[in-house]
C-alpha positions in Angstrom: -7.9 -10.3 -29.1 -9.0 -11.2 -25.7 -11.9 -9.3 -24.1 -11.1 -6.1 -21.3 -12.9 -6.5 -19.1 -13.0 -4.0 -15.7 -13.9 -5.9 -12.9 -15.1 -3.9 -10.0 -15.8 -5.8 -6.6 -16.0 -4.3 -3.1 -14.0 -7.3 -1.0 -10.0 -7.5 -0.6 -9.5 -10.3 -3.2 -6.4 -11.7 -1.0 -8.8 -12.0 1.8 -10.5 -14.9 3.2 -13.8 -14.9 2.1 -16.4 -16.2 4.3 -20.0 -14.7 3.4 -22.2 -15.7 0.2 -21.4 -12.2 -1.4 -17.8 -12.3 -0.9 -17.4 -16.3 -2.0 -19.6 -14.9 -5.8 -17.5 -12.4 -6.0 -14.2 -14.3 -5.9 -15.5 -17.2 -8.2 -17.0 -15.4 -10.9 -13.2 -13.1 -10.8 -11.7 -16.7 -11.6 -14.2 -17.9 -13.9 -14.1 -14.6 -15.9 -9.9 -15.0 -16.0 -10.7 -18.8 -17.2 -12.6 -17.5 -20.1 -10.0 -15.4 -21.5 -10.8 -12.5 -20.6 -7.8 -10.0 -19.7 -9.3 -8.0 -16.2 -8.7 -4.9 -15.4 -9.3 -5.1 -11.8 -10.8 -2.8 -8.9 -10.8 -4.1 -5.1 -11.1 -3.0 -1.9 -13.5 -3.1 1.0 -16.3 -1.4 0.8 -16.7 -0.6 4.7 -15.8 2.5 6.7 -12.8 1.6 8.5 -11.2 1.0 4.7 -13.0 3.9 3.1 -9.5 6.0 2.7 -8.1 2.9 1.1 -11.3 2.1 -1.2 -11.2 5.5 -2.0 -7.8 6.3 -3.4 -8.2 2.5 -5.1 -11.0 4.2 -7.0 -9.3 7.8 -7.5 -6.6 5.7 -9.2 -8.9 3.6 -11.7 -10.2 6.6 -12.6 -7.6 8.2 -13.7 -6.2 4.9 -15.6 -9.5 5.2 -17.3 -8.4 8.1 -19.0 -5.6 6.9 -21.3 -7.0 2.7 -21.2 -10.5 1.5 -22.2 -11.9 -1.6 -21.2 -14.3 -3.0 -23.7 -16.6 -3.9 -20.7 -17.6 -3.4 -17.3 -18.9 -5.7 -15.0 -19.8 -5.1 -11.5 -20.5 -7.5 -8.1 -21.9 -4.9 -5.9 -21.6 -5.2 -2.0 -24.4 -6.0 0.3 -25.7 -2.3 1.6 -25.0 1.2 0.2 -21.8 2.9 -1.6 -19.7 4.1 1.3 -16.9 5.6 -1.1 -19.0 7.8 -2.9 -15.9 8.0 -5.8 -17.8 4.7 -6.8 -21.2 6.7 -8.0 -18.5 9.1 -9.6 -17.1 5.5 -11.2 -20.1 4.4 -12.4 -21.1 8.1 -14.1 -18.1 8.1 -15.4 -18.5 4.8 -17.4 -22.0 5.6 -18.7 -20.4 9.1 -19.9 -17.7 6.9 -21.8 -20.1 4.8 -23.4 -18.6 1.3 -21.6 -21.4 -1.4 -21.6 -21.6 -2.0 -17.7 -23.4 -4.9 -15.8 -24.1 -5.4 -12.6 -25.1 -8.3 -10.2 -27.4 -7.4 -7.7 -28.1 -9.5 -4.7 -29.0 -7.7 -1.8 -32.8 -6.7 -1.2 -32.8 -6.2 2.3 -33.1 -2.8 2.6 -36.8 -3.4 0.8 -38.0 -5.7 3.8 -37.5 -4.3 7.0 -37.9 -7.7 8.9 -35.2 -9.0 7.0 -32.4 -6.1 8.1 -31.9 -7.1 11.6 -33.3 -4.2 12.7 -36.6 -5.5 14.4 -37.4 -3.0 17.1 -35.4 -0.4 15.7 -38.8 1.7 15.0 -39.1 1.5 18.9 -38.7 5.6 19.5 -36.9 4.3 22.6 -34.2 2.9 20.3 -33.7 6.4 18.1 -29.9 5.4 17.2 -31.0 2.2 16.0 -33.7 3.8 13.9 -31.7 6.6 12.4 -29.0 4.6 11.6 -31.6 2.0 10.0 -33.4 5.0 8.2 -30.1 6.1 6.6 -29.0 3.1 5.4 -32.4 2.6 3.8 -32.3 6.2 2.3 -28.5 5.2 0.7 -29.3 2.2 -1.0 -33.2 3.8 -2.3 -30.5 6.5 -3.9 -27.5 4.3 -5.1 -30.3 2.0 -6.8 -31.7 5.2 -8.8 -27.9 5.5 -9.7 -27.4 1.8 -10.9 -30.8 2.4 -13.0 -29.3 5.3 -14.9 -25.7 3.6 -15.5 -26.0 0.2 -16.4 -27.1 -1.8 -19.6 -27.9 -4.4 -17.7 -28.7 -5.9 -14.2 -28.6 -9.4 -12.6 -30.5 -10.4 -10.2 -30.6 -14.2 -8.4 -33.4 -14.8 -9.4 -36.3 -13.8 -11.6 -38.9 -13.3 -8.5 -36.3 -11.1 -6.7 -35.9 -9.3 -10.6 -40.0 -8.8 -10.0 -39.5 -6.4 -7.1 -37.2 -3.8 -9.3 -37.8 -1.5 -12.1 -34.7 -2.5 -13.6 -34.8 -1.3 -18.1 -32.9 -4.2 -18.8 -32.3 -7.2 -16.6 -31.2 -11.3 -16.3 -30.7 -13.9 -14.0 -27.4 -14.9 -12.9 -27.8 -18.1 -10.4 -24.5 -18.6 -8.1 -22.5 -21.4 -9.7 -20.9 -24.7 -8.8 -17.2 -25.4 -8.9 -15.4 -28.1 -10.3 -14.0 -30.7 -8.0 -11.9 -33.7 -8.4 -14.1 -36.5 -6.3 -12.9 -39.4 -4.6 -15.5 -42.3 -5.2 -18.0 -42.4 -2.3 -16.6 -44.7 0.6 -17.7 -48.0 0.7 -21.2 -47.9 3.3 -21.2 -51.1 5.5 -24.0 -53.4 4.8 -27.1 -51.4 7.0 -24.9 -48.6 8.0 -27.2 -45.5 9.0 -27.3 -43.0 6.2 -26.0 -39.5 6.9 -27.2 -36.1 5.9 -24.9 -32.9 5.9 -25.9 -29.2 6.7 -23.7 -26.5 6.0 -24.4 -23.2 6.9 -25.3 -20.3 9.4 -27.3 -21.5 12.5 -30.9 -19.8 13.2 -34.7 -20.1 13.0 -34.8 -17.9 9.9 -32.2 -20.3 7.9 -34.0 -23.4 9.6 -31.7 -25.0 12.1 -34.8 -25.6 15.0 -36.8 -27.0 12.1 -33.8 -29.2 10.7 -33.1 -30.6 14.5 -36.4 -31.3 15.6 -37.0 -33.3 11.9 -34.3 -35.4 12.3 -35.1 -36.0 16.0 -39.0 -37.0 14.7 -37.1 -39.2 11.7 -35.4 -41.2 14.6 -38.1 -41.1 17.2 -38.8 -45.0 16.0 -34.9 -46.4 15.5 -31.7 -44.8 14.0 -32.8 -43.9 10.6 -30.4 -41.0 9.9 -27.2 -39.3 11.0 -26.9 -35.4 10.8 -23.7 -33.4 10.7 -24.4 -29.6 11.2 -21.8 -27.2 10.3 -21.7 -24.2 12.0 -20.1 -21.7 13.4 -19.7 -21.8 17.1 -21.0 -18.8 18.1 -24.3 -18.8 16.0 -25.1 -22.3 17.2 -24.8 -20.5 20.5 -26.8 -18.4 20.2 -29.9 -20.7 19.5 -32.6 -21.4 21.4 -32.0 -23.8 24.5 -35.1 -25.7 22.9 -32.6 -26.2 20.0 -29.1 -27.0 21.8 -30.5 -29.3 23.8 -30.3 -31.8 20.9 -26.9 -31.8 21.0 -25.9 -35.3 22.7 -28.8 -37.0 20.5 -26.5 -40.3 18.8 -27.7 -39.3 15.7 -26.2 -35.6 15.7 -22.6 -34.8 15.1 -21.9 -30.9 15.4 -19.0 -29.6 13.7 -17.2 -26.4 12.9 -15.4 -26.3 9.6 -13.9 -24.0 7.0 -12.9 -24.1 3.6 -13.1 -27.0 0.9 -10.1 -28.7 3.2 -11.8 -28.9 6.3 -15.3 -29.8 4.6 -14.0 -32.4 1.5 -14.1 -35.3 4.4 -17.4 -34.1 5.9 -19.2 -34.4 2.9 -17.2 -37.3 1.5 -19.4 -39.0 4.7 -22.7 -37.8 4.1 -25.6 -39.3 1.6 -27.8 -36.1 1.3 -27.6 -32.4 2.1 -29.9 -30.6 3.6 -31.3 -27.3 2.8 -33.8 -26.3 5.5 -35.0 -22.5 5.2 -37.9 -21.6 6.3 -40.1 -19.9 4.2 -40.9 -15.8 3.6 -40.9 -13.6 1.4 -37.2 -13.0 1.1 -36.0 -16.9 0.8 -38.8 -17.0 -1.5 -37.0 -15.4 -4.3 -33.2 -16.3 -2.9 -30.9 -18.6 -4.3 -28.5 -20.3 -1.5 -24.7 -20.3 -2.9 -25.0 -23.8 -0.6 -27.1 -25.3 -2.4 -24.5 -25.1 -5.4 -21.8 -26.3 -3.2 -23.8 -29.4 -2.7 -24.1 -30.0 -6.2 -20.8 -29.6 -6.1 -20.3 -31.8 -3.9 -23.0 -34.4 -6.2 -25.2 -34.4 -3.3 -28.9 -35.1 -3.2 -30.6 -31.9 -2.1 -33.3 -32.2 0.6 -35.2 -28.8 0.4 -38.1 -27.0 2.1 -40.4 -25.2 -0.8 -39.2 -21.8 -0.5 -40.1 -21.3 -4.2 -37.1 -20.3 -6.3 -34.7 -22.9 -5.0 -37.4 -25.9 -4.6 -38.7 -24.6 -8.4 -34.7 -25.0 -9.3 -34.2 -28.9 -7.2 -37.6 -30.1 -8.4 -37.3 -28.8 -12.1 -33.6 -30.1 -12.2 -34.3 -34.0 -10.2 -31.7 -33.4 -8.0 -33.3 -33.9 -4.8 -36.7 -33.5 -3.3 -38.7 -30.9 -2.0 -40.7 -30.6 1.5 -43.1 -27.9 3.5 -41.0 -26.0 5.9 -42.7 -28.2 8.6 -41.0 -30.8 11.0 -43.8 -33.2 10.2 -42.9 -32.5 6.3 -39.5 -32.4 6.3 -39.5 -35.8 8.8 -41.2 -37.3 6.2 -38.6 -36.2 3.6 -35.9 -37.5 5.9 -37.4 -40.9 6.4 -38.1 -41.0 2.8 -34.2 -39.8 1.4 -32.6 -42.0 3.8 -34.8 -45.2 3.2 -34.3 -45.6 -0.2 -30.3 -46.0 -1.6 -31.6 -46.1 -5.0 -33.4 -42.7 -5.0 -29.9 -41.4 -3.7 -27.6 -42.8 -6.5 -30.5 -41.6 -9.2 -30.4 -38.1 -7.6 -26.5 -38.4 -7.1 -25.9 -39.3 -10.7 -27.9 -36.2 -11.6 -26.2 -33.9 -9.3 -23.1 -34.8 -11.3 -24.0 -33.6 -14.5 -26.4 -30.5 -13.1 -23.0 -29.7 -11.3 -21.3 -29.6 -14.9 -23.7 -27.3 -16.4 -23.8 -25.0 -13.6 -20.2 -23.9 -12.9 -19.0 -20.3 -12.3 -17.5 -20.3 -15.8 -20.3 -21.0 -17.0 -22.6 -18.2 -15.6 -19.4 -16.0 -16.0 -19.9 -16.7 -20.1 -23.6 -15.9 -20.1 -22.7 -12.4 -19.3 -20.0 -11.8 -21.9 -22.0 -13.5 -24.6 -24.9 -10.4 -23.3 -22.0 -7.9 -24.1 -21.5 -9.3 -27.5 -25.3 -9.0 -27.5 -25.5 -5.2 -26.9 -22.3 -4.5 -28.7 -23.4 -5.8 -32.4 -27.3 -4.2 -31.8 
């Protein structure tokens, strides 16, 4: 018999999703469903304009819970704290039931003020800002005692960010990569300038000033590499005029795109993807969900050394790894784009990385850990 398996995420599932969290949560739904598993299933947003909703979703599982038993539990918490407090009651409730739950969790902002978007707020002329900043802190220090008490086991991206946590039992659960059916790569004309792609938000933290002003050093001696950023339009807006004024440089072609529609022919032009974060303490231990879409995509990974994700490209060959400087990450450019051989080596090995990578795959980690627990 198939596994039951109670799925609890904290998105809509028939929305869009357009954030990291929301794009993990969907995938690993699907790759769970592609392993066999039948799902009992929990939604909703977890935000307070839907908390009514969430809340009554939750009231309702709970009561199914009393005449159907899912084997397992597995959870894909929200960035931020519990709003619907039902969902502590939830997760109590399966640890008095004696369900093996596990949960993924990603979000460690609240641990690193600089990281919350909340610089300023312990300004005592900004005391909204610092309450609301204060509570928010206090709920997640308290839902994290509760996840520590319920679970048998918690992922984590990585193992540095599993470091910071007093977690009893604990893994790794990487994003994944998802299978794609890949035209060949279009014929290059002889010379033709080779072409990186960056997908992503636009700021200094995730590295767009250092990413411009690389590829504007790359170039300051010829046309030695195309870029094509992908942004939103508001968030390349809002950065520095430094930054925008790049903008009608030959070798920079801004876009704004969606979806695996919109971005299939962006990427089906580039040679190399970029990753440029800059590093700190928090992308230290973070693992970008884009730099599994390049693979995806079997693209070569340029990468800064923020240490979990360079440790991943150098360990793996599928790109190479600079310092978060422009003079470093020039260097990288010139070197990526000067040499076609390097890129179909580091292509050809995106390929197969890509295979052993996928959602399903990180989805069946976790259900062989259940078969673990439930025969010790």
């Amino acid at each position: 018999m198939p596994l039951k398996l109670l799925y609890i995420t904290y998105i809509d599932t028939q929305d869009v999703a357009l954030s990291g969290s929301s794009v993990r949560a969907l995938k690993m739904l699907e790759a769970f469903r592609s392993c066999g598993c039948e799902v009992m299933l929990l939604d909703g947003w977890n935000r307070k304009d839907k908390l009514r909703e969430r809340d009554e979703r939750v009231k309702a599982l709970l009561m199914r819970l009393q005449t159907e038993r899912p084997d397992a539990c597995y959870c894909e918490l929200p960035s931020g704290p519990l709003f619907c407090k039902r969902d502590i009651t939830l997760l109590q409730e399966l640890k008095r039931q004696g369900i093996p739950l596990a949960l993924f969790y990603g979000d460690a902002y609240w641990r690193f003020p600089a990281f919350r978007d909340v610089e300023g707020t312990r300004d005592r002329r900004n005391l909204p800002a610092f309450l609301k900043d204060s509570l928010i802190y206090w709920m997640q220090r308290y839902d994290w005692r509760v996840y520590r008490k319920t679970t048998t086991r918690i992922y984590f991206p990585s193992a540095s960010m599993a470091e910071l946590f007093d977690a009893p039992a604990w893994g790794v659960s990487f994003p994944g990569t998802s299978p794609l059916v890949l035209e060949p790569p279009a014929a290059r004309p002889v010379g033709a300038t080779p072409t990186g792609i960056y997908v992503g938000g636009a700021s200094p933290r995730y590295g767009t000033p250092l990413l411009l002003e690389s590829f504007e050093r790359a170039n300051a001696e010829g046309n030695r590499a195309n870029l094509i950023l992908v942004c939103p339009e508001e968030r390349w807006a809002q950065l520095p005029e430094k930054t925008r004024r790049l903008e009608g440089q030959p070798w920079l072609q801004r876009r704004t795109a969606y979806g695996a529609e919109q971005l299939a022919p962006l990427y089906q032009q580039a040679d190399f993807a970029c990753l440029p974060l800059r590093r700190n303490i928090y992308n230290d231990f973070a693992m970008a969900i884009k730099l599994f879409e390049y693979l995806s995509y079997h693209k070569p990974i340029l990468a800064t050394d923020c240490k979990e994700m360079a440790a991943f490209v150098a360990s793996e060959d599928i790109g190479i790894v600079r310092k978060d400087t422009v003079e470093s990450y020039a260097d990288g450019i010139r070197q990526i784009a000067g040499d076609a051989q390097l890129r179909a080596n580091l292509a050809a090995r995106c390929a197969i990385v890509s295979e052993q990578n996928s959602w399903k795959a990180r989805a069946q980690a976790i259900l062989d850990d259940f078969a673990d627990h439930c025969s010790s």
